[in-house]
C-alpha positions as CSV (number, residue, x, y, z in Angstrom):
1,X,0.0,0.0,0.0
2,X,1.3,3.6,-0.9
3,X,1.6,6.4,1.5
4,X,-1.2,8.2,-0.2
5,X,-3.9,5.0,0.7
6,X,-3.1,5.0,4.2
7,X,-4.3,8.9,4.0
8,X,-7.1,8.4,2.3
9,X,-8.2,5.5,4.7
10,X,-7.0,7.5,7.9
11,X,-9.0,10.7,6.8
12,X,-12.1,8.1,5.9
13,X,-11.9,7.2,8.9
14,X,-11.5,10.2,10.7
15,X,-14.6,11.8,8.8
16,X,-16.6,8.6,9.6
17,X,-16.3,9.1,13.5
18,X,-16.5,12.7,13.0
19,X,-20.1,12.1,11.5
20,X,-20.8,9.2,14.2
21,X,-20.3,11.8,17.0
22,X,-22.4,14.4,14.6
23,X,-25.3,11.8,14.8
24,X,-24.8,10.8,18.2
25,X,-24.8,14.9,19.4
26,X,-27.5,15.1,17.4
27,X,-29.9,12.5,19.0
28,X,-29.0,13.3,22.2
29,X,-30.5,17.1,21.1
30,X,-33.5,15.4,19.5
31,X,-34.7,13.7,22.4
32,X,-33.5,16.2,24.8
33,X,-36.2,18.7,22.6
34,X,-38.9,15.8,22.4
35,X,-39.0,16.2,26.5
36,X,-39.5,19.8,26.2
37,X,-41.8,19.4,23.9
38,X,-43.7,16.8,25.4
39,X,-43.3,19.2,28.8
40,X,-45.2,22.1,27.1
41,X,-47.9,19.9,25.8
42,X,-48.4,18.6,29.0
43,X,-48.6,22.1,30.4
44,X,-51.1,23.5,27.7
45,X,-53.2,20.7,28.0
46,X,-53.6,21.6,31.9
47,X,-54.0,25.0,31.3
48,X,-56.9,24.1,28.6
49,X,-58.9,22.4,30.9
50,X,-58.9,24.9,33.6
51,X,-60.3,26.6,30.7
52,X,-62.3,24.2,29.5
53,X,-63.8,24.3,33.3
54,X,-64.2,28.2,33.7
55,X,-66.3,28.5,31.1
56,X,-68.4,25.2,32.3
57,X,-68.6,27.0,35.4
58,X,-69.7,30.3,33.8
59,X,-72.8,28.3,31.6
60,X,-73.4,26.3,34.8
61,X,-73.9,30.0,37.0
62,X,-76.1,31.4,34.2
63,X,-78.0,28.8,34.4
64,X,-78.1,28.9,38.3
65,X,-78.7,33.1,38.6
66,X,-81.7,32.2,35.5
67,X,-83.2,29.9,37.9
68,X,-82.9,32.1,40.9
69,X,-84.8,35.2,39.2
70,X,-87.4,32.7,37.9
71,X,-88.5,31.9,42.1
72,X,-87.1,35.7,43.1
73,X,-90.7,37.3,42.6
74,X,-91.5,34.8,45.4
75,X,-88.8,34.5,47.7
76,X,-87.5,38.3,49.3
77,X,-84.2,36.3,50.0
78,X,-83.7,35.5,47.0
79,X,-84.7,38.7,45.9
80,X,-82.0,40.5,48.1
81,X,-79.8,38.0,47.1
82,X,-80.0,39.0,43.3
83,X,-79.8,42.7,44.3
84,X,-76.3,42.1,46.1
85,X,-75.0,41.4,42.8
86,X,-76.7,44.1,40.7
87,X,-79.9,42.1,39.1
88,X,-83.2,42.9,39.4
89,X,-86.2,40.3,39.5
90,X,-89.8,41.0,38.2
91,X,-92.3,38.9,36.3
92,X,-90.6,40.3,32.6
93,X,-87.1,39.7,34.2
94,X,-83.9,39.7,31.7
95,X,-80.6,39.1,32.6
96,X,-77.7,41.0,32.4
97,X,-75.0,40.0,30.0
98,X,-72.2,38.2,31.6
């Protein structure tokens, strides 16, 4: 073998464990980002069903205060109750907008 193959195999080879390490930094990056990303999902989806259950709370108090003006012609508690919070109660009652 000539002087000049042994180069060419010894920078082959350097190259090829240059590009192994390349790959290797590279997963190691990959997965390092799929945990982050995996750590934000987890974090929106959390955040999306607190908001998922403020506005099922919101319907669900609409519903309650509709209710509540419905009996408040009959009920003076009631009635004060309503006023507390700004909403009047009569036979034609109509709510405020949230």
């Amino acid at each position: 073998m000539t002087h000049a193959r042994y180069v060419a195999i010894f920078t082959s080879a350097i190259v090829s464990c240059v590009l192994a390490a390349a790959l290797l930094i590279l997963g190691i990056f990959s997965r390092q980002t799929e945990r982050r990303v995996r750590m934000r999902q987890v974090e929106f989806n959390s955040l999306q069903d607190e908001i998922n259950r403020g506005a099922a709370s919101r319907r669900i108090a609409q519903n309650i205060i509709q209710e509540l003006v419905v009996m408040a012609p009959n009920k003076p508690n009631i009635q004060s109750l309503l006023a507390r919070y700004g909403i009047t109660a009569s036979k034609k009652s109509s709510l405020p907008s949230p």
